[in-house]
VOBA-1610 file (N, C-alpha, C; in pm, whole numbers, padded with zeros to 5 digits, always signed):
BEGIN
Unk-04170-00238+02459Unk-04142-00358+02538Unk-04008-00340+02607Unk-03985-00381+02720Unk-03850-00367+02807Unk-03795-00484+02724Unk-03623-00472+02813Unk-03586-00570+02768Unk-03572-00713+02839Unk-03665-00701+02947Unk-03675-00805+03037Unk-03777-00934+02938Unk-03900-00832+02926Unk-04010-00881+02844Unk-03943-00996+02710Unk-03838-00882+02586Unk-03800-00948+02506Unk-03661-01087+02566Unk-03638-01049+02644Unk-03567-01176+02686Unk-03650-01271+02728Unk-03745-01237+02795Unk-03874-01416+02812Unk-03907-01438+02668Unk-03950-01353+02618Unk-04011-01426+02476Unk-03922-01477+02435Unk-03797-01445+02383Unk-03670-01533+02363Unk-03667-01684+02402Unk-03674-01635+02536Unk-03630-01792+02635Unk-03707-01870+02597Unk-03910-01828+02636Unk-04023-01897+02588Unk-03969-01950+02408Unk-03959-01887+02327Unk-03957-01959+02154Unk-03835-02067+02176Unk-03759-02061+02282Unk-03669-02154+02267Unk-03699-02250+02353Unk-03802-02275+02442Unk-03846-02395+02454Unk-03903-02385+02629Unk-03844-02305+02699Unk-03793-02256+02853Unk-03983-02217+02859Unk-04035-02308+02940Unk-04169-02308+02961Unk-04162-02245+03118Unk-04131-02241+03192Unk-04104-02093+03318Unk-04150-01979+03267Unk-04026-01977+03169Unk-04046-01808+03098Unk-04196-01804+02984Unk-04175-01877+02911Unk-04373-01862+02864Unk-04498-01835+03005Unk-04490-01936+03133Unk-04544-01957+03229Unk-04584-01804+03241Unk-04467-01721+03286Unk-04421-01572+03339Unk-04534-01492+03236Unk-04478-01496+03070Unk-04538-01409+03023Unk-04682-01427+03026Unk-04741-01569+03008Unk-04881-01577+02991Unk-04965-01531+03171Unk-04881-01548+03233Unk-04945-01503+03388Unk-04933-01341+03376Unk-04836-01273+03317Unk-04825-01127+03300Unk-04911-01057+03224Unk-04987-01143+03114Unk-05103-01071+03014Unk-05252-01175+03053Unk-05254-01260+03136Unk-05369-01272+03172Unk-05477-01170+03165Unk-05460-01076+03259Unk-05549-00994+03329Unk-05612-00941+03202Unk-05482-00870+03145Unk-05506-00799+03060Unk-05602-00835+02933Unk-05563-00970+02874Unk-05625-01044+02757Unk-05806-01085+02860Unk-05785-01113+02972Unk-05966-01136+03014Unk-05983-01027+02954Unk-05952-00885+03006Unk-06064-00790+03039Unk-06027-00713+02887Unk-06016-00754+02808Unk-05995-00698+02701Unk-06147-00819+02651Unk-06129-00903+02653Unk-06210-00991+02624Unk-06389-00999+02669Unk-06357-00990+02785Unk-06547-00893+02871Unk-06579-00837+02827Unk-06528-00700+02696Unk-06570-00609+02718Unk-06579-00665+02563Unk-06527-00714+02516Unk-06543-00791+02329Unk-06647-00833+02323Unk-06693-00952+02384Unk-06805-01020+02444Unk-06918-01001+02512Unk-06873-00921+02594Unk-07008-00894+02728Unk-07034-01024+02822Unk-06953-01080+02801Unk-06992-01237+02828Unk-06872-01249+02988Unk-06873-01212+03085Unk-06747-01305+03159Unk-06741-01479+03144Unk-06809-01557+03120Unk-06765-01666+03138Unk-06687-01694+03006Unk-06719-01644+02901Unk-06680-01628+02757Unk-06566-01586+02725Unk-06527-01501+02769Unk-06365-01434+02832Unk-06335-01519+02876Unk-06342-01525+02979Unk-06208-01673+03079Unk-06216-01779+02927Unk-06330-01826+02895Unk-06279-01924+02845Unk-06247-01919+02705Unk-06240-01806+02603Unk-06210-01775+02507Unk-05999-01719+02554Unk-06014-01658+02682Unk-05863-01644+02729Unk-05785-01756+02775Unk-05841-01874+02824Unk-05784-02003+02828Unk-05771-02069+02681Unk-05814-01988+02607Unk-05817-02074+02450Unk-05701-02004+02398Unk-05673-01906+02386Unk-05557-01802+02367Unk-05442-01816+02419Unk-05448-01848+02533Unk-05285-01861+02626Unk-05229-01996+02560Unk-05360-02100+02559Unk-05325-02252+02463Unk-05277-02226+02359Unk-05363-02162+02258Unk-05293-02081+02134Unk-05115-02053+02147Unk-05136-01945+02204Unk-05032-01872+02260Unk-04916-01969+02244Unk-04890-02042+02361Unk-04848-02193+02400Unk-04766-02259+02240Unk-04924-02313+02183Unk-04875-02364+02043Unk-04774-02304+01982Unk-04833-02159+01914Unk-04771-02094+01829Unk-04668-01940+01880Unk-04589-01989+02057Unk-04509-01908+02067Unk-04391-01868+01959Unk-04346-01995+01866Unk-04219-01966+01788Unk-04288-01864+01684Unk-04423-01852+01646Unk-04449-01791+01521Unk-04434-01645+01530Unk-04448-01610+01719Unk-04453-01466+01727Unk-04308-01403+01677Unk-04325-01296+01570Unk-04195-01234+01498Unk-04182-01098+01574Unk-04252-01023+01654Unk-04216-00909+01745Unk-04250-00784+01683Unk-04366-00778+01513Unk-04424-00692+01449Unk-04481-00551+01506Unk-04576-00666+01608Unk-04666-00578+01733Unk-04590-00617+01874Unk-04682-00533+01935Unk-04660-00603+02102Unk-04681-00775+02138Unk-04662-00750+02192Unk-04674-00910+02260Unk-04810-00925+02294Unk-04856-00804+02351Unk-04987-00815+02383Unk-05105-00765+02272Unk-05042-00752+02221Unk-05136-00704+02027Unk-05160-00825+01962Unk-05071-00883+01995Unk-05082-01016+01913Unk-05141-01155+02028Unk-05154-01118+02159Unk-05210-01222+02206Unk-05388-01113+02172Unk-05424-01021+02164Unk-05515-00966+02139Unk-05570-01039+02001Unk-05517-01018+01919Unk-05531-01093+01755Unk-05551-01227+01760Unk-05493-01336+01841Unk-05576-01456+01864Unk-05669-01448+01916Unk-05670-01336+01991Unk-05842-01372+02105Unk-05928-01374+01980Unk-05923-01216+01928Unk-06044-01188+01831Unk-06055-01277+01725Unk-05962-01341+01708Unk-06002-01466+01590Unk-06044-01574+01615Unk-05989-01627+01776Unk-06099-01726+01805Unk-06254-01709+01824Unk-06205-01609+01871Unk-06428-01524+01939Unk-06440-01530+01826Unk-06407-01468+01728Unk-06501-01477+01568Unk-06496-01625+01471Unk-06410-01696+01511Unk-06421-01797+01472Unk-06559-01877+01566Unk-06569-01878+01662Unk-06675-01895+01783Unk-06799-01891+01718Unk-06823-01693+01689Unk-06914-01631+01654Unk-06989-01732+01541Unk-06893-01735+01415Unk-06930-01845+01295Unk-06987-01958+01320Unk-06892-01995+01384Unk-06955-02102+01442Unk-07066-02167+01492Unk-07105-02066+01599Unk-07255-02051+01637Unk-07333-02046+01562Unk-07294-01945+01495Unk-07406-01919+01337Unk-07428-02047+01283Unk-07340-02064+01230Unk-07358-02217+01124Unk-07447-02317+01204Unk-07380-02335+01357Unk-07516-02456+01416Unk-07634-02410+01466Unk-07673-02273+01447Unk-07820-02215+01463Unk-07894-02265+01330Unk-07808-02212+01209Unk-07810-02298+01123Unk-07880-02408+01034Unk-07793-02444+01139Unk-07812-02584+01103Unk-07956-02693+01181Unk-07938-02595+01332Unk-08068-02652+01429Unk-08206-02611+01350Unk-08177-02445+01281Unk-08352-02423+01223Unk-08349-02532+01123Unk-08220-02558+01069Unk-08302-02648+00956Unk-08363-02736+00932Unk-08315-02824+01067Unk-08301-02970+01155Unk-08497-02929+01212Unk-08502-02828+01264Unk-08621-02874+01288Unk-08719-02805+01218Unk-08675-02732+01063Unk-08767-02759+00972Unk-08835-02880+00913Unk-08717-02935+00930Unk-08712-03073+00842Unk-08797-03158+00950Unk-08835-03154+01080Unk-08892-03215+01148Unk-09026-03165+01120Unk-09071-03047+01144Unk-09181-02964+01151Unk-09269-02998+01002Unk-09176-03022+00907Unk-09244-03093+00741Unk-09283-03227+00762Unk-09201-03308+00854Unk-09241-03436+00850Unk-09343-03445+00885Unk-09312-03375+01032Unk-09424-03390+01080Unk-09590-03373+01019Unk-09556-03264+00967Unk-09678-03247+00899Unk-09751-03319+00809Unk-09650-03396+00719Unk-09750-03481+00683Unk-09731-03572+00741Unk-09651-03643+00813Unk-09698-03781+00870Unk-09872-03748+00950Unk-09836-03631+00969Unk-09992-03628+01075Unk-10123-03655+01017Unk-10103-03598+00860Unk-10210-03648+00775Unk-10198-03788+00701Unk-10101-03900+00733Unk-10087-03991+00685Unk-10066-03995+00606Unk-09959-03905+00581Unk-09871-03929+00410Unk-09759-03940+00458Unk-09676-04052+00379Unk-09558-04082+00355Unk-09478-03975+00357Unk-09365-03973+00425Unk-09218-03856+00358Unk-09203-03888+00195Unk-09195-03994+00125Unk-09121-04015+00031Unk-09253-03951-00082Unk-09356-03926-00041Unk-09488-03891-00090Unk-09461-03736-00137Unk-09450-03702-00016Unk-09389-03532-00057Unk-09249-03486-00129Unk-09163-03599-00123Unk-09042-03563-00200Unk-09097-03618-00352Unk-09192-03746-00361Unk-09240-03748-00487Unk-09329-03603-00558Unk-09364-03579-00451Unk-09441-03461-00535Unk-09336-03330-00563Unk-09248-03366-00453Unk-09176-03241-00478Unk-09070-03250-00592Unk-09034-03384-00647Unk-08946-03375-00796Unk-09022-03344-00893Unk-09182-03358-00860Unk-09259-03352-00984Unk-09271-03162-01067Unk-09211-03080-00898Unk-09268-02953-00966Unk-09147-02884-01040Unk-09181-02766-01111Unk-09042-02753-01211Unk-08925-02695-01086Unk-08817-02716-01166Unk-08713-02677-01083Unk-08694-02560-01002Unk-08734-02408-01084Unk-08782-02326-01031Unk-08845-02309-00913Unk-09024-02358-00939Unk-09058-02403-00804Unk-09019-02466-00690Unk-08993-02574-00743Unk-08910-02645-00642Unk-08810-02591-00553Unk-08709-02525-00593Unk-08600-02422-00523Unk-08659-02379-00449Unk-08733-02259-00496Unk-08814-02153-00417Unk-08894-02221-00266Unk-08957-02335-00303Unk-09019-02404-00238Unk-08961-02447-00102Unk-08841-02490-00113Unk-08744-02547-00046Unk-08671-02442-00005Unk-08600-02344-00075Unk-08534-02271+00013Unk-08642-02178+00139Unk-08763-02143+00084Unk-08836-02067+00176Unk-08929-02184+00290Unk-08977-02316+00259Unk-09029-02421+00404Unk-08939-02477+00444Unk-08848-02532+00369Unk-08736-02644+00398Unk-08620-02566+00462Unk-08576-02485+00428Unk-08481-02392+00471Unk-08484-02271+00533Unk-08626-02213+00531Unk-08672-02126+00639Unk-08618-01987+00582Unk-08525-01982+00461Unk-08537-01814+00396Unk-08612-01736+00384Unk-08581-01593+00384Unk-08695-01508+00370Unk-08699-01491+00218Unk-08847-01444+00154Unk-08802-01449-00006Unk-08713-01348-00029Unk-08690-01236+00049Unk-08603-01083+00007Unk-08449-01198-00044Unk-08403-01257+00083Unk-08274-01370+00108Unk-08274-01477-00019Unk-08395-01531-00077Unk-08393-01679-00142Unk-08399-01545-00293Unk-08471-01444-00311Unk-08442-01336-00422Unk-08274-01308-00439Unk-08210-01285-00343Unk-08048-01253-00367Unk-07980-01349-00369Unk-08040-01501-00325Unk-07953-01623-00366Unk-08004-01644-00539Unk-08139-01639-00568Unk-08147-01675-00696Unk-08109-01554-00830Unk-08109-01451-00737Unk-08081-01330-00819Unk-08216-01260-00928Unk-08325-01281-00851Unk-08426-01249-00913Unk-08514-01174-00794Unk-08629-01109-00820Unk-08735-01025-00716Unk-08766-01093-00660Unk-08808-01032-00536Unk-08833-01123-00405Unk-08962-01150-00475Unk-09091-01105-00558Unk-09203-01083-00569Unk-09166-01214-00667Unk-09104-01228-00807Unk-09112-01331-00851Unk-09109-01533-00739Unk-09006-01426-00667Unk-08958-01575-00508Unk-09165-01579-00482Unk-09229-01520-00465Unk-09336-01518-00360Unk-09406-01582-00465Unk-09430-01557-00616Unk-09505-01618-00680Unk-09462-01777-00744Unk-09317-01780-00743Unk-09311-01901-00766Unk-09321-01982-00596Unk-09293-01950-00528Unk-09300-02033-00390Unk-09511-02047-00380Unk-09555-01963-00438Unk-09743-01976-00453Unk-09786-02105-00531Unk-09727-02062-00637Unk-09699-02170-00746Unk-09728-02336-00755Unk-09583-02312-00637Unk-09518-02471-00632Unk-09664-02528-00482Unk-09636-02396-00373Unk-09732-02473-00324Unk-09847-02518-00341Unk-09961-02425-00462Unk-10044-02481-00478Unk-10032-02610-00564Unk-09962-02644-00660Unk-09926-02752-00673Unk-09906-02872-00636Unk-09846-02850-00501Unk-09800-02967-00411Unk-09913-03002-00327Unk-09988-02885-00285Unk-10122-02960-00268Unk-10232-03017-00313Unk-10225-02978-00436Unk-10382-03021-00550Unk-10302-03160-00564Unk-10151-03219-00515Unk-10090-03373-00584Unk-10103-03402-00458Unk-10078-03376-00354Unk-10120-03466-00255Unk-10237-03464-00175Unk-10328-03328-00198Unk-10493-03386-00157Unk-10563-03444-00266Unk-10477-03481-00391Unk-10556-03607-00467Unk-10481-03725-00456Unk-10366-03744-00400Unk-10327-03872-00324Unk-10411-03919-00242Unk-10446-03818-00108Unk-10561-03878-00004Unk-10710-03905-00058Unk-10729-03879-00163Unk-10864-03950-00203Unk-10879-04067-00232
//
């Protein structure tokens, strides 16, 4: 770093928003296209690099001068994009689950059974089942996935998820009679 550079950062931690102005217009370029190529995304860049310079902004006093200036506006990018990334995840999430939970209703409302019909049947089966049951319709796991959450064979997951469903149907196609 020159010593022009460490004199803005100076000025910038001490409050002199010109000199922040300067540096964040000086690593623009650089933090996008570092970012396009993270992403693949241009609109994702600009706006993951408008999230960074804000960053930036906030937590100019925290920068201690470890790395570059530009290493460390690099290190917020990638933690917001991956914070992003999570993010996404979690409300994909959260949408399959949302319209599992629709796709069950639906189902039986279509045959004219109650929701509270199928959660009755569904406290009735053992706990075991039940899990299995729920993590693989209700939650949309694969059994290999609902096997490494319960810590047992996927093959045991397939026979208790057999199990519970035949169960849940011999109690509610003798409800509809």
């Amino acid at each position: 770093m020159n010593d022009g550079m460490l004199e803005r950062i100076s000025q910038a931690q001490q409050g002199d928003s010109s000199a922040l102005a300067v540096l964040l217009r000086d690593h623009y370029i650089f933090l996008y296209k570092y970012l396009v190529k993270a992403t693949m995304d241009p609109s994702l860049a600009e706006e993951l690099a408008q999230d960074t310079m804000v960053r930036c902004m906030e937590k100019i006093s925290s920068y201690n001068g470890a790395s570059s200036f530009s290493s460390w506006l690099i290190t917020i990018a990638t933690r917001l994009y991956i914070d992003r990334k999570r993010r996404w995840k979690l409300e994909a999430q959260w949408r399959r689950q949302e319209e599992g939970v629709r796709s069950i209703r639906w189902r039986f409302e279509s045959r004219n059974m109650e929701w509270s019909e199928v959660l009755d049947a569904l406290s009735r089966l053992p706990s075991a089942q039940r899990i299995a049951v729920l993590l693989k319709h209700y939650y949309g796991y694969s059994y290999d996935e609902i096997g490494t959450i319960l810590q047992i064979p996927s093959g045991t997951v397939k026979s208790r998820v057999a199990a519970g469903l035949n169960q849940l149907r011999k109690e509610l196609s003798e409800d509809e009679e």
